[in-house]
N, C-alpha and C positions, 0 to 999 in steps of 0.2 A: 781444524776439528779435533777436540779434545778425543785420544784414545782412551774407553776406561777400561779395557783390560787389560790398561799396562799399569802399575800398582807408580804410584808418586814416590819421587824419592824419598831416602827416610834420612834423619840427621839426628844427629847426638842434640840432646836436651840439657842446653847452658844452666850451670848454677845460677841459681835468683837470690841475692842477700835478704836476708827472712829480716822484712821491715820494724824496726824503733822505733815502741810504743812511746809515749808517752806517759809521764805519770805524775800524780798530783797525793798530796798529802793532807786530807781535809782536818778541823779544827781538833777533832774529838781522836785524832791519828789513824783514821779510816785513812787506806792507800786506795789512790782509784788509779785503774791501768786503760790509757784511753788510745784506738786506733779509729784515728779519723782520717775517711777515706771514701770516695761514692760519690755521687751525682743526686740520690733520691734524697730526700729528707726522712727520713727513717732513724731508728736508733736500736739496737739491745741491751738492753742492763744485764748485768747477772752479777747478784751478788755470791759470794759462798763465804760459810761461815763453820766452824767446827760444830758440826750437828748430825753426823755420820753415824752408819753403824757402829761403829769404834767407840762411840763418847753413848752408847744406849746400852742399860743394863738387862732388856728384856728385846727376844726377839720380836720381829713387827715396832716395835717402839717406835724408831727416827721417825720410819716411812709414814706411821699415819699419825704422829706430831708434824710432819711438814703437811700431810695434806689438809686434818683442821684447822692450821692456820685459817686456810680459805673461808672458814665457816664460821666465820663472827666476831666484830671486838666491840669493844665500850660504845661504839657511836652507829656500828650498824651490822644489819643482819646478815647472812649467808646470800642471803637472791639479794640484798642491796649490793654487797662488795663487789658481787658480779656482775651486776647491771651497770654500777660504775665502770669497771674495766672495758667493758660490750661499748657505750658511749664512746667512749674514747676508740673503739674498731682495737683495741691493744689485744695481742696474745702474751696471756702470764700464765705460770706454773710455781708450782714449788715443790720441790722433791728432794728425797736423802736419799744418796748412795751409799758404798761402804766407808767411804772417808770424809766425806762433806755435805752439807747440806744447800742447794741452790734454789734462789729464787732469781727469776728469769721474766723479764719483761722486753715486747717485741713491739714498737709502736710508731708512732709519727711525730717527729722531731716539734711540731707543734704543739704538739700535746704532753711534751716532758713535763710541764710544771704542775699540768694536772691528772698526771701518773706518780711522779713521786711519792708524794705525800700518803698515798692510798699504799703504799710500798710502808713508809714510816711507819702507817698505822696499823699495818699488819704484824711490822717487827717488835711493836713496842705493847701493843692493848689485844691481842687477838685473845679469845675467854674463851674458847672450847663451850661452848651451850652444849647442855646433859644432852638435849634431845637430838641433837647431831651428833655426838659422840655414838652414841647408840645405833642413829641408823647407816654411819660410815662405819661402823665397826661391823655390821651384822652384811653391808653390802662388799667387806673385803673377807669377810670370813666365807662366804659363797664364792668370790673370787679364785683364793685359794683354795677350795675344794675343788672347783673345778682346775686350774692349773697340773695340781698335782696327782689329776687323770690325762692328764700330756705327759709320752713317755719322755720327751727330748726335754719337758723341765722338768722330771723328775730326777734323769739322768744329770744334769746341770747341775742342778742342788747337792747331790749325794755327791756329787765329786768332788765340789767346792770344799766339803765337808769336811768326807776322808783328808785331803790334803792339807787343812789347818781344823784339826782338832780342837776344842773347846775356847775358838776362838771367833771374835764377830767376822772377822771373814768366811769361816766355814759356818757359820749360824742359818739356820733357814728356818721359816717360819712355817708353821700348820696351821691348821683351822681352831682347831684348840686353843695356842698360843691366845688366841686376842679374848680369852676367857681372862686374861692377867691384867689387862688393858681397862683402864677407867678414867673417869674426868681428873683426876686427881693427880692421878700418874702421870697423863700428857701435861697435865699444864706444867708440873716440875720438871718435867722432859725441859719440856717450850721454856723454864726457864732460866734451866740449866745453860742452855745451848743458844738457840736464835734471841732469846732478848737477851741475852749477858755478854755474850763472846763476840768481842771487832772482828768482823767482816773485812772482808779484801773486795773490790769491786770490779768490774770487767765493762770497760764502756767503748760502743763500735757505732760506726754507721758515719752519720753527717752529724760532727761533733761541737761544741762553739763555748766559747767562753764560758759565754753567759748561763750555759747548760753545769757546767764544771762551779761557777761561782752558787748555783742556784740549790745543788746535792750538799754542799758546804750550810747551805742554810735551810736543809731541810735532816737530810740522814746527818752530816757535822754536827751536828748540835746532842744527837744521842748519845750520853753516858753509858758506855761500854765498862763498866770495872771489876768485871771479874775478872781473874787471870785468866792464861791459857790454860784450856784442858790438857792434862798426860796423855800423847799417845802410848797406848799400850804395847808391847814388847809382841813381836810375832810367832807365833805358838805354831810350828809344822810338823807333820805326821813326823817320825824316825823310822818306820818302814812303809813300803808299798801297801798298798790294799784290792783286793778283786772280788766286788762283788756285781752279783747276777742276782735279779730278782725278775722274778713272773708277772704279769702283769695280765690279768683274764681279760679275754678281747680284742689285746691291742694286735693289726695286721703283722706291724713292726717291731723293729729292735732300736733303740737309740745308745750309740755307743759314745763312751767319752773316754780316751785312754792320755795318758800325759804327768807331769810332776811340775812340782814349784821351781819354779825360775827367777826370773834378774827380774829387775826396775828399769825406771828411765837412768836413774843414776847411774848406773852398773857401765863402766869403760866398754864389756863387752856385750851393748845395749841395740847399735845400731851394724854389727856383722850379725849379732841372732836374728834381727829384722828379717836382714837378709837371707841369709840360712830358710830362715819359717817363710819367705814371700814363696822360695826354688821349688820347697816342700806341699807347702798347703794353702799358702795364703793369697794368692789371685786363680782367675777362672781356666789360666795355663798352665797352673802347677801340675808337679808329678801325683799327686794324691788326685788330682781330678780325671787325668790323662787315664790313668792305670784305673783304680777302683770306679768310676762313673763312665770312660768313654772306652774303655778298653773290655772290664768284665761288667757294665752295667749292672752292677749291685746296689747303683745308690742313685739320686736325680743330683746328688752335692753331697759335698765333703770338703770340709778344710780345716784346716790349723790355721791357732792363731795364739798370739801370746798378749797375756794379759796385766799391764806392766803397773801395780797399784804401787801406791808410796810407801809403804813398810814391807813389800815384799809381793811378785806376781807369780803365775803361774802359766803353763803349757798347756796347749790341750789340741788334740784332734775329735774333732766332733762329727757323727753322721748317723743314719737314718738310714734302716737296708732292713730286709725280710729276714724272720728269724734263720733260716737254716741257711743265710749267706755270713753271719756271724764269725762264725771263727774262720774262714776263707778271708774277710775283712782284713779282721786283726790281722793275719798271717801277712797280708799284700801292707797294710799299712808298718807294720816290722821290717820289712825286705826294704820299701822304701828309704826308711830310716838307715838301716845299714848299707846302702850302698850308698847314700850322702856320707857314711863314715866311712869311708874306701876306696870312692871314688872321686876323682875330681871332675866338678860340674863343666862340662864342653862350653866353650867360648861362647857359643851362637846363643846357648842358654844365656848364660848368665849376660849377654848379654841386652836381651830381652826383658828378662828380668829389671837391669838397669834401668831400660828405658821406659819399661812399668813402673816404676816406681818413681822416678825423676817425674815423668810426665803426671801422675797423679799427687806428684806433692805441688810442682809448680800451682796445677790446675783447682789449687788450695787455697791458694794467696790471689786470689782474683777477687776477692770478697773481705770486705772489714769486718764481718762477722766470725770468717774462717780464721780469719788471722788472729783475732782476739784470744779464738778458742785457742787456739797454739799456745800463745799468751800466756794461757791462763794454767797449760798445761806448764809452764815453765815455771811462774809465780807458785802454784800448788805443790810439785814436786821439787821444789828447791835447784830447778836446773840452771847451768850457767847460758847468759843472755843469748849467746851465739849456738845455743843448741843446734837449732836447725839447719844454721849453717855448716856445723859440723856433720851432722845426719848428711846432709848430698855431698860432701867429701868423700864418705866415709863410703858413698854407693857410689859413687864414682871411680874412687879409687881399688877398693874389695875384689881379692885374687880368689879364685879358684881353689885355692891351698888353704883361704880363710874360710870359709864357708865350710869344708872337710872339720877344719880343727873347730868351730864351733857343733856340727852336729855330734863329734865324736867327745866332747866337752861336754857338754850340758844333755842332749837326747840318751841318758843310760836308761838301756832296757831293762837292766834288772829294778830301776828306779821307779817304773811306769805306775801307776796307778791306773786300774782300771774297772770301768762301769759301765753295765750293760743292764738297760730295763725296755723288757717288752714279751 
């Protein structure tokens, strides 16, 4: 008879070798990175293509040059493209972040050949129709009105902000902004970016030749010949910033305190992980223990570090009643300082370890997760064994490392900080 109050033993979590994609080089020099893996017949595409905030001269720009795509080209309309994709049972999107632009298709390996092409035709003929430009613009300009009566995104934005100064990382958009926005202007966006610039591809699921010879004869054949775009040089605050703003009505406070940090690149990439996992970044860290289950000022609270290809940044982020405010900050400072002084107890970091192993393992169980990784490597110019370096590095990581990175990179007098509510 099984006893269940006696807890199962626990065992150290074996490094897993992060699996070797696969990669093909179609005619037109589109690289495709293919993990084939699974039992279902399924597939995801994702293309990314240099079409990010970074390569947009006007805020709002990428984002709703990727979403018009969806709304029309040469040969059919907004409710047809879509009714085709719906046919097919496929989930697609397309979206721009701050550094890339992705399009993304989720479907049944039977139906590649007639998904593709609906992808080409997107990349190549999509025409912005005036009268969709207009009511996508007028349905995101109410979007953002609303948004930024949310204190925790206003707080978000304004910090992003402070931290890179008159740069598309700190760029945020208003309600206003898409007064600058017109048919004209997307389409030169659209073809500046998505119809001119070679795309890199991401292909997962249940994979086959004949899938890999068939993108060769549909996306291969696209003439790509514009160069690559200049990424622009990273533009960071050279002092701290604190501000406080009122906000009539809101219950809450939403705080975001923190400074610009490393990349994935960065040698000291995977001890900050760790350092940021001890601090804030899972649901047993010290910032949740102390500030949510010790003085209940908050339902959550964590740190997290945000690792983009030209430069990322730090942040603690939470949500507490106004007059618990500076009590917050004060507990999230002490935190901070005693990672700079103290060395974390074995049983912690040990836990820690086995948080993080067992959620990276619990990653690679899926051809889609893995791709993503993939793609994380291919985007940020990482070397192939990344990941296999990343569980060394948690495997191996002392008590004395963890110190010297909080007391390294977490300067308080460096903090930036933003509080609206």
């Amino acid at each position: 008879m099984l006893d269940r109050s006696v807890a199962p033993a626990a065992y150290p979590v074996e490094k897993i070798l992060f699996p070797t994609p696969s990669h093909y080089t179609l005619t037109n020099g589109i690289v495709v990175w293919v993990v084939s893996a699974g039992e279902q017949d399924v597939f995801k595409f994702e293309l990314s293509t240099q079409a990010g905030a970074i390569h947009s001269p006007l805020a709002g720009l990428a984002g709703m040059t990727a979403s018009l795509m969806k709304h029309g080209t040469l040969s059919r309309s907004a409710q047809e493209i879509h009714q085709a994709f719906d046919f097919f049972g496929a989930f697609w999107d397309i979206q721009a972040s701050l550094d890339h632009g992705t399009f993304t298709v989720y479907g049944l390996s039977k139906h590649f050949n007639s998904l593709i092409p609906l992808v080409s035709e997107i990349l190549q003929d999509a025409t912005f129709p005036a009268e969709e430009v207009e009511k996508e613009l007028e349905i995101e300009r109410q979007k953002t009105k609303l948004n930024w009566d949310k204190t925790s995104y206003a707080a978000g934005q304004k910090f992003r902000s402070n931290l890179f100064p008159n740069d598309p990382y700190g760029r945020y958009t208003v309600a206003e902004d898409f007064e600058a926005l017109d048919q004209q202007t997307l389409v030169n966006q659209y073809n500046m970016t998505w119809a001119s610039q070679k795309p890199v591809i991401f292909l997962s699921g249940k994979i086959s030749d004949q899938q890999i010879a068939y993108l060769d004869q549909t996306l291969g054949q696209i003439q790509f010949s514009s160069p690559s775009l200049i990424i622009p040089s990273l533009n960071s605050a050279a002092k701290p910033s604190r501000i406080r703003e009122e906000k009539e009505g809101s219950v809450q406070s939403s705080i975001r305190f923190g400074l610009a940090a490393i990349s994935r690149s960065n040698p000291d990439y995977f001890h900050f992980s760790l350092m940021n996992t001890v601090l804030g970044g899972y649901f047993g860290s010290r910032l949740q223990k102390n500030i949510r289950e010790d003085k209940g000022f908050t339902y959550g609270i964590s740190s997290s570090l945000a690792p983009y290809p030209r430069g990322g940044y730090w942040v603690v982020g939470t949500d507490v009643n106004g007059e618990n405010v500076e009590a917050t900050l004060a507990e999230i400072k002490k935190e901070i300082q005693i990672l700079q002084n103290d060395l974390v107890p074995h049983q912690e970091l040990d836990i820690v370890k086995s948080y993080l192993m067992g959620s990276f393992t619990g990653e690679l169980t899926q051809a889609f997760d893995i791709a993503e990784k993939v793609r994380v490597i291919q985007l940020d110019g990482l070397a192939p064994d990344f990941y296999d370096q990343f569980q060394d590095s948690i495997q191996n990581i002392q008590a004395q490392d963890i110190r010297d990175m909080a007391a390294k990179y977490l300067n308080l007098d460096l903090m930036h900080e933003v509080i609206v509510g």
